[in-house]
C-alpha positions as CSV (number, residue, x, y, z in Angstrom):
1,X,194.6,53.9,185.5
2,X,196.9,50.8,185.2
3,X,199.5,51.8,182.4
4,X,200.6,48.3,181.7
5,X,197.6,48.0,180.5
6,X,196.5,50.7,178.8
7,X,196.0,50.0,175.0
8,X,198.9,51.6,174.2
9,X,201.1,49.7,175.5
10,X,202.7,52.1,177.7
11,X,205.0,50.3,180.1
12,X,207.0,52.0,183.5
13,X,210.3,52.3,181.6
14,X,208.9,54.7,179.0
15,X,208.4,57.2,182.2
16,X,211.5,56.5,183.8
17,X,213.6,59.4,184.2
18,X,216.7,60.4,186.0
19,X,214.0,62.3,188.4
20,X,211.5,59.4,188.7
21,X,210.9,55.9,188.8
22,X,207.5,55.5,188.7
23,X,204.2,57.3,187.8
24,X,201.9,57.9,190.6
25,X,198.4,55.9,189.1
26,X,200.2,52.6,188.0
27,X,201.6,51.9,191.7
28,X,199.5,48.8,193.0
29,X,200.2,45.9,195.6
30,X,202.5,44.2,193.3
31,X,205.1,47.2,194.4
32,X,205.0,46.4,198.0
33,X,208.7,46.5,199.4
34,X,209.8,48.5,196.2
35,X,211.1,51.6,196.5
36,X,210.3,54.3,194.3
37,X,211.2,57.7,193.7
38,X,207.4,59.9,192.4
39,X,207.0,63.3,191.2
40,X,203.9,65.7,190.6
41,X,201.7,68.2,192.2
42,X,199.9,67.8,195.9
43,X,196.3,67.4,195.9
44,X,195.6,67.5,199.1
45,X,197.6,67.7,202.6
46,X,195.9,66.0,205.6
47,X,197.8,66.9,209.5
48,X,196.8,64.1,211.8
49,X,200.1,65.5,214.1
50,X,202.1,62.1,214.2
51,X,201.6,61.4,211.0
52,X,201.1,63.8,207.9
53,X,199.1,62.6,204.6
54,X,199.6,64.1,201.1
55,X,197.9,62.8,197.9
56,X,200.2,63.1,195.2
57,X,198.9,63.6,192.1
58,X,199.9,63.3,188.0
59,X,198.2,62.9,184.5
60,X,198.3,58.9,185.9
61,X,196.2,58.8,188.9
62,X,197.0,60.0,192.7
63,X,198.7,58.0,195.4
64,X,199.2,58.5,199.3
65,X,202.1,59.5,201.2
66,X,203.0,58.9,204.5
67,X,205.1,61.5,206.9
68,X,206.3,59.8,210.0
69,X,208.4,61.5,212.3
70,X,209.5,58.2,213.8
71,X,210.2,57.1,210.2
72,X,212.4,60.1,209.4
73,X,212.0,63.6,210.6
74,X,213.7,65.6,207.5
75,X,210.8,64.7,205.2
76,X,207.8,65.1,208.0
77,X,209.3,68.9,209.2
78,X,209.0,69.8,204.5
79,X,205.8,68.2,204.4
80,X,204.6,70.6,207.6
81,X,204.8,73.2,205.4
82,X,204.0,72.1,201.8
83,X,200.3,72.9,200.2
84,X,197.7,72.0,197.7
85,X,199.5,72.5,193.8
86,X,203.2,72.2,194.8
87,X,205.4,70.4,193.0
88,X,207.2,67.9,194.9
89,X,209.1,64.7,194.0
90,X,209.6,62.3,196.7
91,X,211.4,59.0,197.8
92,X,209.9,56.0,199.8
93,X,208.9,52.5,200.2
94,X,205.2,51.2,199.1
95,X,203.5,49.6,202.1
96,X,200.3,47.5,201.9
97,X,197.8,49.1,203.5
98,X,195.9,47.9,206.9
99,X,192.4,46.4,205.4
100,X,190.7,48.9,207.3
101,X,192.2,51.8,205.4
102,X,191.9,51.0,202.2
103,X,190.8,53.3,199.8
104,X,188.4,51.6,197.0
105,X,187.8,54.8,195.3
106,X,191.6,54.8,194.2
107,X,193.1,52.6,191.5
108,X,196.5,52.7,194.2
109,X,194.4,52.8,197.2
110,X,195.3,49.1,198.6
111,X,198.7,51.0,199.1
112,X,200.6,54.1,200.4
113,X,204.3,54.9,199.9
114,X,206.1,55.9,203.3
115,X,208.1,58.9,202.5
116,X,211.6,58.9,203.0
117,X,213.2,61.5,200.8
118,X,211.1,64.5,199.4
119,X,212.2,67.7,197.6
120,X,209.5,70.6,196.7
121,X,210.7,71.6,192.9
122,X,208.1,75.2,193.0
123,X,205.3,76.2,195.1
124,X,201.5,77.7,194.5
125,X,199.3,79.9,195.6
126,X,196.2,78.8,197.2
127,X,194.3,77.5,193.8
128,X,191.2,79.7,193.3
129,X,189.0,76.0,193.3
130,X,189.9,72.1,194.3
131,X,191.4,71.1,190.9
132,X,189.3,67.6,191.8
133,X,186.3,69.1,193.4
134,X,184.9,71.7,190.7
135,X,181.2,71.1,191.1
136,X,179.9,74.6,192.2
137,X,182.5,76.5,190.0
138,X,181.5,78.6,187.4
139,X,183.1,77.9,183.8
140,X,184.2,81.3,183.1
141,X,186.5,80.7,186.3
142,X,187.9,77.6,185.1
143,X,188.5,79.0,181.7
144,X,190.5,81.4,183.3
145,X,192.7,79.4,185.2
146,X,192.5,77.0,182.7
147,X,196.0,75.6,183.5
148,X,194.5,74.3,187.1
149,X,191.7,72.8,185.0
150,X,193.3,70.8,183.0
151,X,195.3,69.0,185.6
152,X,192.5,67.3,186.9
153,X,191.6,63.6,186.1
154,X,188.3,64.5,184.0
155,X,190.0,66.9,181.9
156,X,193.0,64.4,181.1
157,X,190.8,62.0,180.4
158,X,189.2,63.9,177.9
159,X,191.9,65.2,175.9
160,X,193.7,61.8,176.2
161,X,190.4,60.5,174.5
162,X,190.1,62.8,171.9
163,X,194.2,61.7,171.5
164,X,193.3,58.0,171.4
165,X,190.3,58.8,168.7
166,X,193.1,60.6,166.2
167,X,195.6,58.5,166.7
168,X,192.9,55.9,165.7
169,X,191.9,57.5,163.0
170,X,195.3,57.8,161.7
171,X,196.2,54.3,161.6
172,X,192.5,53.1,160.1
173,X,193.4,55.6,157.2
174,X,196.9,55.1,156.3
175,X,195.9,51.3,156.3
176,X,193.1,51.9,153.3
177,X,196.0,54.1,151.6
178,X,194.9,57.3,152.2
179,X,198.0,60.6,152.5
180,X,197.9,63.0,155.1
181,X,198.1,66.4,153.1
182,X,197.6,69.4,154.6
183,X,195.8,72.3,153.2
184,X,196.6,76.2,153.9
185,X,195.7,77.4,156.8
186,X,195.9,81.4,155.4
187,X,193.3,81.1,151.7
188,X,191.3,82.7,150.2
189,X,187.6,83.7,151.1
190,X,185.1,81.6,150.1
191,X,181.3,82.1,151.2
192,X,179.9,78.6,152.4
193,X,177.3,79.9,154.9
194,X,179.2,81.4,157.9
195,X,181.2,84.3,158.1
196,X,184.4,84.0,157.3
197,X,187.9,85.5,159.8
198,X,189.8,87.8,157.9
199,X,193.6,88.1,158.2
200,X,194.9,91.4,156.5
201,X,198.1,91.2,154.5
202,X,201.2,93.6,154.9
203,X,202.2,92.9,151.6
204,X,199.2,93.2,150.1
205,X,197.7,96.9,150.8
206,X,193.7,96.3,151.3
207,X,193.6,92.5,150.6
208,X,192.7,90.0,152.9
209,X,193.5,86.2,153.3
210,X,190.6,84.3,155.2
211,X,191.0,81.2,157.5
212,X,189.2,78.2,155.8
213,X,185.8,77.0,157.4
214,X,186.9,74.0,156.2
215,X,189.7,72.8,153.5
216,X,186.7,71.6,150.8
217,X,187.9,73.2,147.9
218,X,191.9,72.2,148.1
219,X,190.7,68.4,148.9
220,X,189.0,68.3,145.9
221,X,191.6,69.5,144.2
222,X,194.1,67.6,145.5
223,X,191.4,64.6,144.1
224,X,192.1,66.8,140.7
225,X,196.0,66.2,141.1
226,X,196.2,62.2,141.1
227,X,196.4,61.7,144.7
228,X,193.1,59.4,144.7
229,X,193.1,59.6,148.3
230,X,193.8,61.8,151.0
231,X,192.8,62.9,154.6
232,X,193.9,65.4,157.2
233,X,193.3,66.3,161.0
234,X,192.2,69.7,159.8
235,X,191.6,73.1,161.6
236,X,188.6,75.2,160.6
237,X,187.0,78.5,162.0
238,X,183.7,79.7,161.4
239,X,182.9,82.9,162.8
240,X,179.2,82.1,163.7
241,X,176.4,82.2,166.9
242,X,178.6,80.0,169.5
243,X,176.6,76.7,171.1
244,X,177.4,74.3,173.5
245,X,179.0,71.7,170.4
246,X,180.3,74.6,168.4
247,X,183.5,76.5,168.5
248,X,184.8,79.5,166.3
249,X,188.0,77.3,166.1
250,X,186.8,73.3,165.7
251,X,188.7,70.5,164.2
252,X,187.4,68.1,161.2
253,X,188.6,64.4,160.3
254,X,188.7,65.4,156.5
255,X,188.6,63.1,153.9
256,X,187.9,62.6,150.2
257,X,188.4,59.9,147.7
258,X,188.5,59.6,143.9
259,X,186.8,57.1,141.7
260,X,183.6,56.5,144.1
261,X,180.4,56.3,144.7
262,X,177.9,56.9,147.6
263,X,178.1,54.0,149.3
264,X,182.2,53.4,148.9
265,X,182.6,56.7,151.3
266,X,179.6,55.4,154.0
267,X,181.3,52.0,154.1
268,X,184.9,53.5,154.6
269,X,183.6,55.7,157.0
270,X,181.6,52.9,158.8
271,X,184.8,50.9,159.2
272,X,186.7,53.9,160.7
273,X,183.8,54.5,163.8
274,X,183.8,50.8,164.4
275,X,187.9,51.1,164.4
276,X,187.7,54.2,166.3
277,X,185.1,52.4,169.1
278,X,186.8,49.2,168.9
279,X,190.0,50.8,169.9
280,X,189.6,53.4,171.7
281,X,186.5,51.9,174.0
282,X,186.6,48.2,173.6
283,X,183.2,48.4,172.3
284,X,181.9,47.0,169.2
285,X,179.2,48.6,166.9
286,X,177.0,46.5,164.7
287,X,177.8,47.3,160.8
288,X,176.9,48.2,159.0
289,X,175.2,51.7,160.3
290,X,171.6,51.8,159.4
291,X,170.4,54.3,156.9
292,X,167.4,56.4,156.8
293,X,166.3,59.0,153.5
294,X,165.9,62.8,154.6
295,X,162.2,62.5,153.8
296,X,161.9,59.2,156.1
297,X,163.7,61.2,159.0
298,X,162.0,64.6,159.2
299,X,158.4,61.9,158.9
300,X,158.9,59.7,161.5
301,X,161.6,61.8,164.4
302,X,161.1,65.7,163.0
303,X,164.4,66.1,162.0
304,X,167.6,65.6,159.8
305,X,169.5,64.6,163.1
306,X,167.0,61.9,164.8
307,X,167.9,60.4,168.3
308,X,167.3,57.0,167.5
309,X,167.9,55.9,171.1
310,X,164.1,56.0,172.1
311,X,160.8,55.7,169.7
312,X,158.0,58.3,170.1
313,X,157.6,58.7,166.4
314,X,155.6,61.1,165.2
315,X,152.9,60.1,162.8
316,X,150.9,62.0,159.8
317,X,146.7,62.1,160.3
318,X,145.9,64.7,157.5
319,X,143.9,61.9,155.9
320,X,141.9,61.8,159.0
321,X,141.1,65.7,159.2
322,X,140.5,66.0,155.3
323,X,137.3,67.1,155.6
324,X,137.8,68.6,159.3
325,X,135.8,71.5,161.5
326,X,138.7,72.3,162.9
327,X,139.5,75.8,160.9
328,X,142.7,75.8,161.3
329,X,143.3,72.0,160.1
330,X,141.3,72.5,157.1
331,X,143.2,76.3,156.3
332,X,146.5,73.9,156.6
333,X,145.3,71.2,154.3
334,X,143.8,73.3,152.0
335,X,147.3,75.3,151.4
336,X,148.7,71.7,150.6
337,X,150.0,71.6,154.4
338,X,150.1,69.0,156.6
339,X,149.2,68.2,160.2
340,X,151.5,65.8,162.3
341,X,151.1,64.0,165.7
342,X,152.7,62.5,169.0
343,X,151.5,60.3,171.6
344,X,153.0,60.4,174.9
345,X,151.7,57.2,176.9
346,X,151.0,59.0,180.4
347,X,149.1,62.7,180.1
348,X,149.1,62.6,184.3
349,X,152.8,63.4,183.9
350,X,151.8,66.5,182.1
351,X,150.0,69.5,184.8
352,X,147.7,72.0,182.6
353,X,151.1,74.9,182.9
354,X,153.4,72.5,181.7
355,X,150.8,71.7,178.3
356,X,150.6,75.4,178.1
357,X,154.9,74.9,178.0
358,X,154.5,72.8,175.7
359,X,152.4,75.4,173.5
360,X,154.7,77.9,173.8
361,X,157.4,75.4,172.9
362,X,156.0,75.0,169.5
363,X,155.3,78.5,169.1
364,X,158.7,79.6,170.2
365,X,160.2,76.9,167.1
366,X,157.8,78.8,164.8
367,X,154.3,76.8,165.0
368,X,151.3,78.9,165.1
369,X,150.1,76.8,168.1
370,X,150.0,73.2,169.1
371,X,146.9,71.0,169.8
372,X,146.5,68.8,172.4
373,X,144.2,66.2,173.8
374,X,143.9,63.8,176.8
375,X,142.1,60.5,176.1
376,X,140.2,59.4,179.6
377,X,138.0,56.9,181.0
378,X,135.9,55.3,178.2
379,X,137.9,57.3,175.4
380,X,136.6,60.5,176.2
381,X,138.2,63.4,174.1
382,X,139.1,66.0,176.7
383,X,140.3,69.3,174.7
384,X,139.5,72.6,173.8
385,X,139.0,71.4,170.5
386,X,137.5,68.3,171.5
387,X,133.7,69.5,170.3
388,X,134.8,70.1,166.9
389,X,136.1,66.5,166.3
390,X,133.7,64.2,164.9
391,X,133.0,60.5,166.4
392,X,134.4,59.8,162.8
393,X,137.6,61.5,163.0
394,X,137.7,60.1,166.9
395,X,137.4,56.4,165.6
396,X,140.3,57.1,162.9
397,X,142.7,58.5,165.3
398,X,142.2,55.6,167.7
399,X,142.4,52.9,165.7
400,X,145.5,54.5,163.1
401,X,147.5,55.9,166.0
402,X,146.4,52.7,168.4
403,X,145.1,55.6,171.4
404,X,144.4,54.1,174.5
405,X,143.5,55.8,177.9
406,X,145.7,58.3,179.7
407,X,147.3,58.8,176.3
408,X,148.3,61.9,175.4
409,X,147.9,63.3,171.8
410,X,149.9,66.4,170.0
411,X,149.1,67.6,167.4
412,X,150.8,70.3,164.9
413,X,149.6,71.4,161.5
414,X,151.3,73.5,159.0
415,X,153.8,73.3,156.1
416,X,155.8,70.0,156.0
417,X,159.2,71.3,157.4
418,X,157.9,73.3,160.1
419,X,154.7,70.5,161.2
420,X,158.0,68.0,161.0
421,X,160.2,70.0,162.9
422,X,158.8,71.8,165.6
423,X,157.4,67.8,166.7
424,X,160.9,66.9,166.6
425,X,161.7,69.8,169.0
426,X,158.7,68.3,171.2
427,X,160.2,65.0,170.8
428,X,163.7,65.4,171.7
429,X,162.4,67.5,175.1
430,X,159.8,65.0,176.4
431,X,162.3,62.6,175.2
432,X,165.0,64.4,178.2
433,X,161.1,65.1,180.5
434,X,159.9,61.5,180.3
435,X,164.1,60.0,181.0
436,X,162.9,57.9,177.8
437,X,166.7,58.2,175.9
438,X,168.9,55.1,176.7
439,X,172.2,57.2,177.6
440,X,174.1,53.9,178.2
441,X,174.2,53.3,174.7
442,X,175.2,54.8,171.1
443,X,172.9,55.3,168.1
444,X,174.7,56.1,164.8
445,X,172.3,56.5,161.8
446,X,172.9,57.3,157.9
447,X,170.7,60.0,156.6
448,X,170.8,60.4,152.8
449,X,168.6,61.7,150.0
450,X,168.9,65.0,151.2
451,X,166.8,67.8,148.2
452,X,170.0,69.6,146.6
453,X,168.4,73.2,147.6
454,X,166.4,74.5,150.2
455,X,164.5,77.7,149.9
456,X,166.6,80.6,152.5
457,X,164.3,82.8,155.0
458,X,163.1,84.7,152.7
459,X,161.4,82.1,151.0
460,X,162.3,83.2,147.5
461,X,165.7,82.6,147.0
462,X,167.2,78.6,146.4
463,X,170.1,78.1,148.9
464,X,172.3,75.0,149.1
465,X,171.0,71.8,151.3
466,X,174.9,71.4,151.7
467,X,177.3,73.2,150.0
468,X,177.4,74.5,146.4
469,X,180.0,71.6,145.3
470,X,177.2,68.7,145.9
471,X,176.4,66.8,142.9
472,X,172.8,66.3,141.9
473,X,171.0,63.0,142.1
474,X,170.6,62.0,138.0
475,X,167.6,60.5,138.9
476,X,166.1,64.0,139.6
477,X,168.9,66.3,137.9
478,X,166.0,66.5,134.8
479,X,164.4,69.0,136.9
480,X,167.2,71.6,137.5
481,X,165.7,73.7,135.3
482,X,162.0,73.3,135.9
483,X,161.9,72.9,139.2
484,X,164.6,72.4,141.0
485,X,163.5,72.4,144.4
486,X,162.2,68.5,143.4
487,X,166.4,67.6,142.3
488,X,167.7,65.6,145.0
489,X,171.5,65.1,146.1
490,X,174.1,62.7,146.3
491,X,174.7,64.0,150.1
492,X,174.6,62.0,153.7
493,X,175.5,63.2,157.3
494,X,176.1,60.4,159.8
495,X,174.2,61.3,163.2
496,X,175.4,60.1,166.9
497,X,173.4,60.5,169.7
498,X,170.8,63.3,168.0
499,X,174.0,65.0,166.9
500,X,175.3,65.5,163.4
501,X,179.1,64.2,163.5
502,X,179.9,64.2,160.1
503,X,178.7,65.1,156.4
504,X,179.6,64.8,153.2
505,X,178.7,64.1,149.5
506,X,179.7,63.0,145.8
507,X,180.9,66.5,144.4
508,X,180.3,68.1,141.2
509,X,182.9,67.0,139.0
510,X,181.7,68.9,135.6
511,X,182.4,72.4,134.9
512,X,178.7,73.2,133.1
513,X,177.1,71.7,135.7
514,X,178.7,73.4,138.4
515,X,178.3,76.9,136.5
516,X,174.5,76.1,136.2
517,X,174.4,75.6,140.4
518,X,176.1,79.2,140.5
519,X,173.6,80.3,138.0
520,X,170.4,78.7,140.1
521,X,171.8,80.1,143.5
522,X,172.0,83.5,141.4
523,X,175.4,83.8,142.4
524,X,176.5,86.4,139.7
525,X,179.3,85.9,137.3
526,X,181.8,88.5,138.6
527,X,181.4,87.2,142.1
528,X,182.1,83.4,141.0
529,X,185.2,84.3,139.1
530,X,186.3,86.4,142.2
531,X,185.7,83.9,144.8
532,X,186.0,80.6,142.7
533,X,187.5,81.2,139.7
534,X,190.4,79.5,140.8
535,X,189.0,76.1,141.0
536,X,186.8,76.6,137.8
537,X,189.7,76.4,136.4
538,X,191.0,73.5,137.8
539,X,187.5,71.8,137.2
540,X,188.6,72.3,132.7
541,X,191.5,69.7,133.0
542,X,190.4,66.3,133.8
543,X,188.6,65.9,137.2
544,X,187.9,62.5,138.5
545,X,184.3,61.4,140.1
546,X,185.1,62.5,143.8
547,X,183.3,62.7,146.8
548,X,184.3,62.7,150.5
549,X,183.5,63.4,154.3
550,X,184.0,65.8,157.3
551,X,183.6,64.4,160.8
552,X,183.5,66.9,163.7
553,X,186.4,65.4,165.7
554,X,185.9,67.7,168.9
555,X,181.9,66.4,169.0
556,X,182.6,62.7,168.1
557,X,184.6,63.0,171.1
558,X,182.1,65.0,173.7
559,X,179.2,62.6,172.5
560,X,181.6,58.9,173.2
561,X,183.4,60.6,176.6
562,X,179.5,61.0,177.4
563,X,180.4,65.1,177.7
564,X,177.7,67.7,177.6
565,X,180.0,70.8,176.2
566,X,182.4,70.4,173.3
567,X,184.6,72.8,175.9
568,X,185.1,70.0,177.9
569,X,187.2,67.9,174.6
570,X,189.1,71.3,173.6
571,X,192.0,72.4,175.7
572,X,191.9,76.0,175.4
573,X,188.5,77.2,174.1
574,X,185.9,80.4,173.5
575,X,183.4,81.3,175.7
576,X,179.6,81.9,174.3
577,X,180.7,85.1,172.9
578,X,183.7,84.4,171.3
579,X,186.5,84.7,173.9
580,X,189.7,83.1,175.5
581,X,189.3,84.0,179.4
582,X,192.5,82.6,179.7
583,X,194.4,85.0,177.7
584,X,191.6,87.7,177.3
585,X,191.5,87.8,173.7
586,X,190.2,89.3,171.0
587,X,192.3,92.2,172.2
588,X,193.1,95.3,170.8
589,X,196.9,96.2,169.3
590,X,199.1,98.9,168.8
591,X,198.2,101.9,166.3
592,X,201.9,100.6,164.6
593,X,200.5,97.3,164.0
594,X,197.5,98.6,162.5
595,X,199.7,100.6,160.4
596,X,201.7,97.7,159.1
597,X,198.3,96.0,158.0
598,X,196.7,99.4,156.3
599,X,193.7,99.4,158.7
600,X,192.2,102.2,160.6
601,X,189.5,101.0,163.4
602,X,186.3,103.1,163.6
603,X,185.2,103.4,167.3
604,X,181.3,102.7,167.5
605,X,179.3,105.4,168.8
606,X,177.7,105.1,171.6
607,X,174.3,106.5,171.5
């Protein structure tokens, strides 16, 4: 890490204090003959008996130390005794280093500072891992000492990234004069999907504040107020099933804009991730960002959130099997289903338990099975529904899905959303089997014309696509009354890597209209006025068109720093199950704090 460099413009003098002169990573062969005066913690302590080697480490980088008796013996009797994690500062001269003991793996390892002065500020106990060397350590462990974590190189790195990416972000948006206003941390309860945390209130006997899953209400009305446009670095919590990109705690780049339409939000937001990448990586993305319909997504990759860093589309051959012996084809198509395919070039790569994973792979995602069939020598069908395909139906599927031999072909048939989707399950994990994703580079992609509702699990009840706020396409808003599964809305995530980052939409910004959503997600009228009656309200004097956007800062980050946790961006996370190992929390508290709050706590039994 060169700091002269960095893009921040960080030069030595900004580090200079009265107890150092230097920072460990920037010291190169340019310093040879300098003296400097270092401080940090010791990574590692090497005895050779003449001579004693310690790596000195800080958030910079790590440089090597030299003890030599014959140098000075006050600093080479401390360093006798000094371990890994003290904190020492020490005094010496850089020396180039003999060409045969170079270091190439250090940024300072043409050189080594011979140690003249040293003083040990506090010492350790033996760390409970190698703060460097954390391969074999379980995550629980390093959650719990997450303060020896987060001295090492990887984690600084990360957190500095996810650093570099706000401060981006803040400049991009101040520049297209937006205002950083933030929202209440302590609101009110509003169901949008998860579950909400409750805070009790003292002064308030039985009533509850809740933290926000995310400040969507006050932005718009803050859009309602004048401010045209306005962002903020915003802390959410969603007390929800933990994954390895979701938190209970998360943090949003929040945004929202007056007097717009679609495409005004996607190219603002197209010209912050090219800022963002520009800046913060010194790469450049190609603009603008490519966008896709919902429809045209779940068709082609299964899914709302396609990986478009490798092809293996999937492709639609109902037309083939309209008149099919296969029963369960022709039960599928007669219930106005459909049946969707893969082809995977290589079936060798494929042993018979691994198609039967496969099988169970569908199933497990909610298929009732998944076909599949090998084409061999001569294009021989080889499947246990092989004998009920016609030569017909054999022609068509060669020539429309261009078979050849050693392919391999999947099939799936049932409803669209779950034929779609449990192909793009298959597709993303042969995607990882076959090592066909290109993880050296990014692949943003718009997806847009999202259908305003979905139907929930039951299958009976409308539920929002997005949120309740969205406003309706007016091509298709006709239908809200007829049949309003066909509206479709003025929403669009951005997707990086197979990841949703971000997603927003053009928001309701008539009071009728927004009554009739509450009235078509049955939401009765006592329980809007209780849980949104204040922004009704706000929604009778004047309300601009609005819309806006929510980017998951803490999984932009893990997908650039090429991360596979969104623990590894966040410095003090939840485990799985909800908990800080650090400071083992959720806890219980005193029966007098209870008090305070009105609460009593009913033990479960235990059966």
């Amino acid at each position: 890490m060169s700091l002269k460099n960095n893009k921040n413009n960080i030069v030595c003098s900004d580090y200079q204090t009265i107890m150092r002169t230097n920072l460990c990573g920037e010291i190169n062969k340019s310093f040879a003959g300098k003296e400097v005066t270092l401080c940090g913690w010791v990574s590692s302590r090497r005895d050779h008996g003449k001579l004693i080697f310690i790596d000195l480490r800080d958030f910079s980088g790590v440089i090597q130390l030299v003890f030599d008796p014959n140098f000075d013996i006050q600093p080479y009797n401390t360093a006798k005794d000094i371990r890994s994690e003290y904190v020492i500062s020490v005094k010496g001269e850089v020396k180039k280093r003999t060409e045969y003991t170079i270091n190439p793996e250090l940024a300072t390892g043409e050189v080594e500072i011979v140690t003249s002065k040293i003083k040990i500020f506090n010492k350790s106990k033996t760390p409970p891992f190698t703060i460097e060397k954390k391969e074999n350590i379980d995550e629980i462990t390093r959650l719990r000492y997450r303060y020896l974590d987060l001295r090492s190189q990887d984690m600084q790195k990360n957190l500095r990234l996810k650093h570099d990416v706000i401060v981006s972000t803040r400049q991009y948006l101040n520049s297209k004069g937006f205002v950083e206003i933030e929202t209440p941390i302590l609101a009110k309860s509003t169901p949008e999907g998860a579950r909400d945390f409750l805070v009790p209130s003292r002064l308030n006997t039985g009533k509850f504040y809740a933290l926000p899953q995310s400040p969507q209400l006050f932005k718009q009305i803050l859009m309602f107020s004048g401010f045209d446009r306005c962002y903020q670095i915003a802390r959410c919590f969603r007390d929800e099933d933990l994954r390895s990109d979701r938190q209970p705690e998360f943090t949003q780049i929040d945004l929202e804009m007056s007097f717009i339409g679609i495409d005004d939000v996607i190219n603002l937001t197209d010209g912050l991730i090219y800022s963002i990448f520009k800046e913060v990586l010194n790469e450049e993305i190609k603009l603008p960002i490519e966008k896709i319909s919902w429809k045209e997504s779940m068709e082609k990759y299964g899914t709302d959130k396609p990986d478009m860093r490798f092809e293996l589309l999937i492709r639609d051959i109902s037309n083939i099997f309209k008149n099919s012996k296969v029963k369960i084809f022709k039960n599928v198509l007669d219930n106005k289903g459909i049946i969707k395919s893969l082809v995977v070039d290589d079936f060798s790569k494929f042993t018979r338990k691994e198609l039967d994973n496969l099988v169970d792979l569908a199933k497990k995602n909610g298929a009732g099975g998944l076909a599949w069939i090998k084409i061999e020598k001569d294009m021989n069908f080889q499947s246990p529904i092989a004998k009920f395909i016609t030569e017909s139906e054999k022609r068509d599927l060669i020539e429309n899905l261009n078979l050849k031999e050693k392919n391999l072909l999947l099939i799936v048939a049932d409803e669209f959303i779950k034929a779609c989707s449990v192909l793009g399950v298959i597709r993303n994990y042969l995607g990882n089997k076959l090592k066909l994703i290109k993880r050296d580079e990014h692949k943003f992609i718009w997806v847009c014309d999202f259908p305003l509702f979905m139907l929930d699990d039951t299958g009976k009840r409308l539920s929002p696509s997005h949120h309740p706020f969205t406003k309706p396409d007016e091509k298709t808003s006709k239908f809200l009354d007829s049949d309003p599964l066909k509206v479709m809305s003025m929403a669009y995530d951005i997707v990086l890597d197979g990841k949703e980052i971000g997603g927003g939409s053009i928001r309701i910004d008539d009071i009728n209209l927004q009554r009739k959503i509450f009235k078509l997600l049955k939401v009765g009228t006592e329980k809007i006025e209780e849980n949104f009656g204040f922004f009704l309200r706000s929604l009778d004097y004047g309300v601009p068109p609005h819309g806006g956007i929510a980017i998951g800062l803490d999984r932009l980050v893990m997908l650039i720093g090429g991360l596979d946790s969104i623990r590894e961006v966040i410095a003090f996370p939840k485990t799985q199950s909800a908990s800080c190992m650090l400071t083992n929390s959720p806890s219980k508290v005193s029966g007098e704090q209870l008090k305070e709050v009105h609460i009593d706590v009913i033990e479960e039994k235990k059966e």
